[in-house]
C-alpha positions as CSV (number, residue, x, y, z in Angstrom):
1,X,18.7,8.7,11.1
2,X,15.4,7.9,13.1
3,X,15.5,8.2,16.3
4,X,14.0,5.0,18.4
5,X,12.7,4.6,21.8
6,X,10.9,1.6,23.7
7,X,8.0,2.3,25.0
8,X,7.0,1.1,28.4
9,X,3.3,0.3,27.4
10,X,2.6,-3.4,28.3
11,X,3.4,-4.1,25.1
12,X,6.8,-3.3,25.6
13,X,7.6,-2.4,22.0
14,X,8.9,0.1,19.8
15,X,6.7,2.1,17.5
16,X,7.4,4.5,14.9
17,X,6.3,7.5,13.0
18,X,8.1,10.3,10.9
19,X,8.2,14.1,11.0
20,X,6.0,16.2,9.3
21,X,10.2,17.2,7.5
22,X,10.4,13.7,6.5
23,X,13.9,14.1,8.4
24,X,13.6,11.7,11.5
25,X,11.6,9.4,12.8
26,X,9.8,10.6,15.9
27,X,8.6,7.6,18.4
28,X,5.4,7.7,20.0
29,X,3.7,5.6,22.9
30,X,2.2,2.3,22.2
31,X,-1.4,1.7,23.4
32,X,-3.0,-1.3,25.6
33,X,-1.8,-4.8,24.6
34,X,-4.3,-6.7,22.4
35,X,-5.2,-10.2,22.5
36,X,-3.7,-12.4,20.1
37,X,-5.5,-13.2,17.3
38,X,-6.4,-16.7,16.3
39,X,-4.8,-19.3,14.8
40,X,-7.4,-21.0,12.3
41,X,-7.9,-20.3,8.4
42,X,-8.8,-17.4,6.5
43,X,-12.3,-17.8,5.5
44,X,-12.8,-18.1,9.4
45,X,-10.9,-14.4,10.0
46,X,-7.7,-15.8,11.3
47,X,-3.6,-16.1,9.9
48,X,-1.7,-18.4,8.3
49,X,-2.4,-21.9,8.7
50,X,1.0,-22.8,10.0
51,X,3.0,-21.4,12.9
52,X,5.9,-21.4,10.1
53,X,4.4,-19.5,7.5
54,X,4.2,-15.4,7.4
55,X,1.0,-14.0,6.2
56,X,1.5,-10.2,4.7
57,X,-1.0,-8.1,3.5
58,X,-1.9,-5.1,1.6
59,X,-5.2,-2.8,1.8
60,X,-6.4,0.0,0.2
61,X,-9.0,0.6,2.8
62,X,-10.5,4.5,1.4
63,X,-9.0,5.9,4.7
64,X,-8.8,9.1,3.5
65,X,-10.6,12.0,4.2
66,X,-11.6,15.3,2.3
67,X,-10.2,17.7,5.0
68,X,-6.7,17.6,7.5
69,X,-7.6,16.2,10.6
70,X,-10.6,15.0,9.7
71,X,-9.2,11.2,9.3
72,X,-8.3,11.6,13.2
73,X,-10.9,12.9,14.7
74,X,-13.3,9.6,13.2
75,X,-10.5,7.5,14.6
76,X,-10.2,9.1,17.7
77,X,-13.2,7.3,19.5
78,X,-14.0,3.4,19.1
79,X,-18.1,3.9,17.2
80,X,-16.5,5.0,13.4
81,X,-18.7,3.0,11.4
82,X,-16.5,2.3,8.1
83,X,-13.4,2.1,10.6
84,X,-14.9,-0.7,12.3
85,X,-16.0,-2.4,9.6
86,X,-12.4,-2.0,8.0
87,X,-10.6,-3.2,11.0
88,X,-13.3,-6.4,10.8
89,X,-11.6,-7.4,7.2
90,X,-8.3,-6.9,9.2
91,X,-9.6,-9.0,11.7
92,X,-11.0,-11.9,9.9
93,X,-7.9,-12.2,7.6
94,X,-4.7,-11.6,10.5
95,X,-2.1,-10.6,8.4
96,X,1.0,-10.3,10.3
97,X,2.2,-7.5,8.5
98,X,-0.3,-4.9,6.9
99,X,0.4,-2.0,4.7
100,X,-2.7,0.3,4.3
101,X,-3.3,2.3,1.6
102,X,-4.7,5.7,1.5
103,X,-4.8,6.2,4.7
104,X,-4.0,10.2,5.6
105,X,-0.9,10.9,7.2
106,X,-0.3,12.6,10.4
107,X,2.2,13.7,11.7
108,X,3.5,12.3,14.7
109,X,1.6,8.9,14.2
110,X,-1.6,10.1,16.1
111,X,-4.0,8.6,13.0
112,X,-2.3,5.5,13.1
113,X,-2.1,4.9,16.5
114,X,-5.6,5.8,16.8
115,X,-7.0,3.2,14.5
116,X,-4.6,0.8,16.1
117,X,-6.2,1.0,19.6
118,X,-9.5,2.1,19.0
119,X,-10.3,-0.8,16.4
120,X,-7.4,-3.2,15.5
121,X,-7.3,-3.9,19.1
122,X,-10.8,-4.1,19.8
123,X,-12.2,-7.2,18.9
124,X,-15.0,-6.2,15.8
125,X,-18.6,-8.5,15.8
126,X,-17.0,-11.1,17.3
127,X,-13.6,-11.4,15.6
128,X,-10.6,-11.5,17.8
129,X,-8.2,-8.1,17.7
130,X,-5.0,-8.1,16.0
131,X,-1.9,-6.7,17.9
132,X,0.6,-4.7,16.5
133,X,3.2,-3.8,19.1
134,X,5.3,-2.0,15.5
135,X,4.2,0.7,12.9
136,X,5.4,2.8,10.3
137,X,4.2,5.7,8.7
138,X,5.9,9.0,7.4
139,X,5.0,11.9,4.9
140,X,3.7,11.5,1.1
141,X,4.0,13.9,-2.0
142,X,-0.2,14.0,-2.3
143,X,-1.1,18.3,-1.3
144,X,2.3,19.0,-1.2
145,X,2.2,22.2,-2.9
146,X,4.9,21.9,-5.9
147,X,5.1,25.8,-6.6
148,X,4.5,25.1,-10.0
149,X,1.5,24.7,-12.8
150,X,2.0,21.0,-13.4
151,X,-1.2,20.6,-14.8
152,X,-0.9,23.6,-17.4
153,X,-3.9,25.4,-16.7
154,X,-2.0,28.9,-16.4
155,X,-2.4,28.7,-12.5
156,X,-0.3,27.1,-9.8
157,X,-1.9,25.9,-7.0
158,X,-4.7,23.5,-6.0
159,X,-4.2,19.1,-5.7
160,X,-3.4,19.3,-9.6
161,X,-0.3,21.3,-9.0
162,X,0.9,19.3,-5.7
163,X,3.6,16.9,-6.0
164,X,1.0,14.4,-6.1
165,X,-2.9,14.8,-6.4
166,X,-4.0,15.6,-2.6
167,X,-6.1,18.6,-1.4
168,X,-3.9,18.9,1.9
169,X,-0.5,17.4,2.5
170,X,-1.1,13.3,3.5
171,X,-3.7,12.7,2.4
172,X,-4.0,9.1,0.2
173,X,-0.7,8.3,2.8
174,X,0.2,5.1,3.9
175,X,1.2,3.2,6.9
176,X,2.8,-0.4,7.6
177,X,1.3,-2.0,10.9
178,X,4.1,-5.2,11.8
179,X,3.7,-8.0,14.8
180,X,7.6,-8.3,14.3
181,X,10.3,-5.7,14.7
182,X,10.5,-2.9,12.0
183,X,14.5,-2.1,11.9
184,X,14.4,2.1,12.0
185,X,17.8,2.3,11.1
186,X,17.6,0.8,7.8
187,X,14.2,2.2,6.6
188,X,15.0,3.6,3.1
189,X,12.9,6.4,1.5
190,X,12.2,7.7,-1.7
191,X,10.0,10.6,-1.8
192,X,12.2,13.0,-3.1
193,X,13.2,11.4,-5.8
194,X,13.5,13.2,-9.2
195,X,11.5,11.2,-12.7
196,X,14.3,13.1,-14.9
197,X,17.0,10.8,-13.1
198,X,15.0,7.9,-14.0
199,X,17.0,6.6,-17.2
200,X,15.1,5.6,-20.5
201,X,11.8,7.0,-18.3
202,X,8.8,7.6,-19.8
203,X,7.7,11.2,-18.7
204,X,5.5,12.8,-22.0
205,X,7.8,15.0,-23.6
206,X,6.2,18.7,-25.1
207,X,4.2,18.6,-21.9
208,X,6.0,20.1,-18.6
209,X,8.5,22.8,-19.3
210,X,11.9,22.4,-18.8
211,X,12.0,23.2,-15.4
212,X,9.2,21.3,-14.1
213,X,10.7,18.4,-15.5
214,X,13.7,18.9,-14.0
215,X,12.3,19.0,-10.6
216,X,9.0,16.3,-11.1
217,X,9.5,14.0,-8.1
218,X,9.0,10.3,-9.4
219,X,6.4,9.2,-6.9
220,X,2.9,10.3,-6.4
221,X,2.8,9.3,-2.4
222,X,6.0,7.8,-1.9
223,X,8.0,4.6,-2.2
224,X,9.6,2.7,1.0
225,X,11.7,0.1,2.3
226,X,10.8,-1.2,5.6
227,X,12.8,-4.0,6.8
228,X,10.8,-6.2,9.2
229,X,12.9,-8.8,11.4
230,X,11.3,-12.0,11.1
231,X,13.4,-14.4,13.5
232,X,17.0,-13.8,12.5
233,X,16.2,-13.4,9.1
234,X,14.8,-9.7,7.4
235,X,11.9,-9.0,5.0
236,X,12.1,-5.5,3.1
237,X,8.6,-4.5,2.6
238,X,8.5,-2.4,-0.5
239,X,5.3,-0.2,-0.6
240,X,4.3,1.7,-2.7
241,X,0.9,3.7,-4.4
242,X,1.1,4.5,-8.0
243,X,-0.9,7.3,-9.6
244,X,-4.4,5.9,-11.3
245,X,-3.6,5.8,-15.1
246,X,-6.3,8.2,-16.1
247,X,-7.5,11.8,-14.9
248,X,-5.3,13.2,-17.5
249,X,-5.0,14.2,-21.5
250,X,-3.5,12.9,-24.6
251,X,0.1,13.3,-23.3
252,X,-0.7,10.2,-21.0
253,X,0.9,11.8,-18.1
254,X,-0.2,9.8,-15.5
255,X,-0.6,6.5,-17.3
256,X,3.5,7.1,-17.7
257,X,4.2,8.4,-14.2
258,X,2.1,5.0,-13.1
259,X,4.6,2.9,-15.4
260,X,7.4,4.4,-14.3
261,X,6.4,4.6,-10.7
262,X,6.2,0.8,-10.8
263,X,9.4,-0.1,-12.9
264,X,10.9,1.8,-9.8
265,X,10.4,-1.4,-7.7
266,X,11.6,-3.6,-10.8
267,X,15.0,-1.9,-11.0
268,X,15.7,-1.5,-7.1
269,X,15.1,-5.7,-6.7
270,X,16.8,-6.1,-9.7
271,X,20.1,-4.1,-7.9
272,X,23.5,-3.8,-9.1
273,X,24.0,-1.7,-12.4
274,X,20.3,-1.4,-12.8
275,X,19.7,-0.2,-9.6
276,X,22.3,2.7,-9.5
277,X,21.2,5.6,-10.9
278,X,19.0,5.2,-7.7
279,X,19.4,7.1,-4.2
280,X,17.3,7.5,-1.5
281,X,15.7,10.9,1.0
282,X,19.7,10.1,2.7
283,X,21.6,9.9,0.0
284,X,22.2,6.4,0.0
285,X,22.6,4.8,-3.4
286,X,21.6,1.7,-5.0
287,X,19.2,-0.9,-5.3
288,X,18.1,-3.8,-2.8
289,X,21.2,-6.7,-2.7
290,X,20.3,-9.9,-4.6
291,X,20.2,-12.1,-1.3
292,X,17.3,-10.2,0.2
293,X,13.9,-11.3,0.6
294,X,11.2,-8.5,0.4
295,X,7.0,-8.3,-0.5
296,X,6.1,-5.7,-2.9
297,X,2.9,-4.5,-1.3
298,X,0.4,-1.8,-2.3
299,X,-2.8,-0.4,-4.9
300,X,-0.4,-0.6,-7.8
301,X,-3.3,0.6,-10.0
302,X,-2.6,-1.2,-13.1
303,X,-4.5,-4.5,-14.7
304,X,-2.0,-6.7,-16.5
305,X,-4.4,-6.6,-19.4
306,X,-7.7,-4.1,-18.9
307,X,-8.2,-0.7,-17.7
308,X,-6.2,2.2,-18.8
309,X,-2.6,1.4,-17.7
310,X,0.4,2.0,-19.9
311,X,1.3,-0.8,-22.4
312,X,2.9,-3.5,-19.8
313,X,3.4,-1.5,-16.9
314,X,2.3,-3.9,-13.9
315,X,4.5,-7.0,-16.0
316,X,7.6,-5.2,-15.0
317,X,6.4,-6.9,-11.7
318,X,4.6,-9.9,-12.6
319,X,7.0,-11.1,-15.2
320,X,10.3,-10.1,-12.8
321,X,12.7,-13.1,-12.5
322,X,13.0,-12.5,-8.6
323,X,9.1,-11.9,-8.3
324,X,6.3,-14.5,-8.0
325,X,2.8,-13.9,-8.4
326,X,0.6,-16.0,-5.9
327,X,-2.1,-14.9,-8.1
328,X,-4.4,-14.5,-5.5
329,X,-8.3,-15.0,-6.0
330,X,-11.4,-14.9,-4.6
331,X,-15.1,-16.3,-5.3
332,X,-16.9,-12.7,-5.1
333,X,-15.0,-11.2,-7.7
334,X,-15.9,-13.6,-10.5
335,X,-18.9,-13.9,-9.1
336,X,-19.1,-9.9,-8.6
337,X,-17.9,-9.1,-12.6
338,X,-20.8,-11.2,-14.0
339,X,-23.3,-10.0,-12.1
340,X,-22.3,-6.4,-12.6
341,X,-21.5,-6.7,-16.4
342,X,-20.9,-3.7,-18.3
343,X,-16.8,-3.0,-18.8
344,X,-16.4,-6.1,-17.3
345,X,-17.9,-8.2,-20.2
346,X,-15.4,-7.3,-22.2
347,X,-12.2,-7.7,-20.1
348,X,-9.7,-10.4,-20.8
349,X,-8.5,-10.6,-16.7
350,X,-9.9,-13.5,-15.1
351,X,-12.2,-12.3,-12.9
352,X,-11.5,-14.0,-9.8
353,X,-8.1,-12.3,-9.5
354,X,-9.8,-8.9,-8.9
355,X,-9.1,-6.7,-6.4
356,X,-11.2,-3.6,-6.9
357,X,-14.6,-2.7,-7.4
358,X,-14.9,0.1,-9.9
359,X,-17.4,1.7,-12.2
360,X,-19.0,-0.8,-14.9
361,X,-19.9,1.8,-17.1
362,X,-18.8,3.2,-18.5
363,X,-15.6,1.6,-17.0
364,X,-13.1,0.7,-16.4
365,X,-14.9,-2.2,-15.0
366,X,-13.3,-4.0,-11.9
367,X,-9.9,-4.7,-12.1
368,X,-6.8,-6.5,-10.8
369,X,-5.1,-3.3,-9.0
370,X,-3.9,-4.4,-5.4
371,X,-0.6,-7.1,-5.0
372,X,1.5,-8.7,-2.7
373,X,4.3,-10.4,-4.5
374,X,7.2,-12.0,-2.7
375,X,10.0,-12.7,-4.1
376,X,11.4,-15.8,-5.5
377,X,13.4,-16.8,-1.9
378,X,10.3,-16.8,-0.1
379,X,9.0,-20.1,-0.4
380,X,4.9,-19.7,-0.8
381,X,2.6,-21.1,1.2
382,X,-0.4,-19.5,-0.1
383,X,-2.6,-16.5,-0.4
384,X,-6.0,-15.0,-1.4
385,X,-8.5,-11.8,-1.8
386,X,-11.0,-11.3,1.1
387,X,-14.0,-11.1,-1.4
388,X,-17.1,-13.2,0.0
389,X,-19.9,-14.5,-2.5
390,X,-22.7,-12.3,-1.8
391,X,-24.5,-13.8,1.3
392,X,-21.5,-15.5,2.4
393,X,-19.8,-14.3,5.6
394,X,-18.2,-11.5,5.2
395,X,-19.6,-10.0,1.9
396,X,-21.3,-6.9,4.3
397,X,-18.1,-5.7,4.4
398,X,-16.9,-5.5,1.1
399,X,-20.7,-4.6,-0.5
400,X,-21.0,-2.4,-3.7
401,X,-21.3,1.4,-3.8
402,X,-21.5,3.3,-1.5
403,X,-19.1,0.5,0.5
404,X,-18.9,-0.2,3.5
405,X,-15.1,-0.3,3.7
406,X,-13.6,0.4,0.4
407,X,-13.8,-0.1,-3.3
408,X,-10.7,-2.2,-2.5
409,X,-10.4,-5.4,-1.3
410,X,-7.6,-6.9,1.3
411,X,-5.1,-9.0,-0.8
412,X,-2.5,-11.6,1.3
413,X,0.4,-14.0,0.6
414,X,1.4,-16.4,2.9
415,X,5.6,-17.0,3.2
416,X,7.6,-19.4,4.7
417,X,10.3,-17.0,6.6
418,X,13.6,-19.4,6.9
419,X,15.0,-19.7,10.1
420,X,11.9,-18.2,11.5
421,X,12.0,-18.9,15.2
């Protein structure tokens, strides 16, 4: 159970952030309060165009760093270059709530709360700061050592061998930044969750010993379910990172885990008898009740149709009877594919939906990788991927190699919350 505490920061609010043990969640202080953020469209750097709607957000903003602590000591004073011009996408777009993707965990909160107050609340070239009195972060399988040789090369140890790829524990970790209440209590978990208890799964068979697949943990950072308080109504945000579907064999190993990592989400909205063979870090059983509204947020790393993903992996999403897909676009990555040609010439993905920026060749090209897909009682108000023409506004910050900011790009949905007050 996490324990809570309200601050007495001007903001007056409640922040969170797990133990390193993944048992609790420990609270820690809230910085300065931020000005609000603006009011006007997107394509000026500002929220949803009605007071109504809810704009959510997901970001796989290349966060992550090559060594622990190195993450918090660039965020630990105001002048990082890449996490200014990160927080500047933030800015310009004003999601209400954000998840951010790779994005190393530490514990205690100190990384999050650092790029928080040192950037989101500092306005960035003239874009108004974004306040967010609520966070939550908490520990990922990336470097955790698994004590076994999961990549078969007759020695256990190194980021091949961790739970999930990492080269220190947290890093590629996540954290969920909220302008409305995030309800501790009901935070749900799943990092310890086993693939074998995954029925009809697809883990390769005649690859792990008998062992290993007996104690595989499903997800490669983590899954969670963070209920957000909207009003008097609640929004589950279900976040997640997938493994890439590549970097492995003929056994397909991580193309499966990705499949199987996202048909996770699939089964826990579909709840009931679907949903049961489910349980969370606490124990707690089943799936997410029918009458919930929730976002799936997060780098899902999978192309409904081109890169290297397992046979209609990210359709167990897209297709979902209590899912819609905004289908958000954006001018720069048409715009973007055929300028850069290679992979992408031969992709059957419209272009505009992209939300990455990878290699053209040999490929995979740029792809479709990054959603946010509310379900069917969220009435939708719109939605879109920050990805400026070249020249336009903006465009500095997204860039080509080496980028500015990521090889991601910020993807939002705007909701219509009922009841919202």
């Amino acid at each position: 159970m996490p324990t809570i505490r309200r601050t007495t920061a001007a903001t007056a609010a409640l922040v969170l952030a797990a133990s390193l043990s993944g048992a609790a969640a420990v609270p820690a202080t809230a910085g300065p309060a931020a000005a609000a953020a603006a009011t006007a469209g997107p394509a000026a750097g500002h929220g949803p165009a009605s007071k109504h709607d809810v704009r959510v957000a997901t970001y796989n903003a290349s966060l992550n760093r090559g060594a622990e602590g190195q993450l918090l000591a660039d965020l630990s004073t105001p002048d990082h270059e890449q996490a200014r011009a990160v927080a500047e996408v933030i800015q310009r777009t004003a999601p209400d709530i954000l998840l951010i993707n790779e994005f190393d965990y530490v514990a205690g909160g100190a990384a999050a709360e650092a790029f928080r107050d040192n950037y989101l609340a500092v306005g960035q070239n003239g874009q108004a700061p974004v306040d967010y009195p609520y966070y939550y972060t908490a520990p990922v399988n990336t470097g955790v050592p698994s004590g076994h040789d999961l990549n078969q090369d007759g020695t256990v140890g190194g980021p091949d061998d961790a739970w999930g790829f990492g080269l220190f524990p947290g890093q590629y970790g996540m954290v969920v930044y909220s302008k409305y209440p995030i309800d501790a209590e009901d935070v749900r978990t799943f990092q310890d969750f086993r693939w074998a208890d995954m029925p009809d799964h697809q883990m390769p068979e005649d690859y792990y010993t008998d062992e290993q697949e007996q104690v595989l943990r499903l997800s490669s950072k983590s899954h969670w379910d963070v209920p957000v308080r909207i009003g008097d109504k609640t929004v589950h945000v279900l976040a997640a990172h997938p493994t890439p579907p590549s970097f492995d064999g003929a056994e397909d190993r991580n193309g499966r885990r990705n499949n199987d990592e996202i048909r996770f989400w699939a089964d826990y909205v579909t709840g009931g008898a679907t949903a049961s063979y489910i349980y969370d870090d606490a124990g707690r059983r089943g799936g997410l009740d029918r009458r919930e509204r929730f976002v799936v947020l997060g780098d899902y790393n999978s192309d409904p149709h081109d890169g290297d993903s397992y046979p209609g992996a990210i359709d167990q999403l897209l297709e979902h009877s209590r899912i819609q897909d905004p289908q958000q676009s954006s001018a720069g990555g048409a715009e973007a594919s055929e300028r850069q040609g290679g992979a992408n010439a031969g992709h059957v993905s419209d272009p505009a939906y992209d939300t990455a920026d990878f290699n053209d060749v040999p490929g995979p090209g740029n792809l479709r990788a990054d959603y946010a897909l509310p379900s069917e009682n969220l009435p939708l108000r719109g939605g879109g991927v920050f990805w400026p023409e070249q020249g336009e506004p903006g465009s500095e910050l997204t860039g080509e190699y080496p980028f500015p900011t990521s090889d991601h790009r910020l993807v939002w949905v705007d909701v219509k919350v009922p009841g919202r007050r």
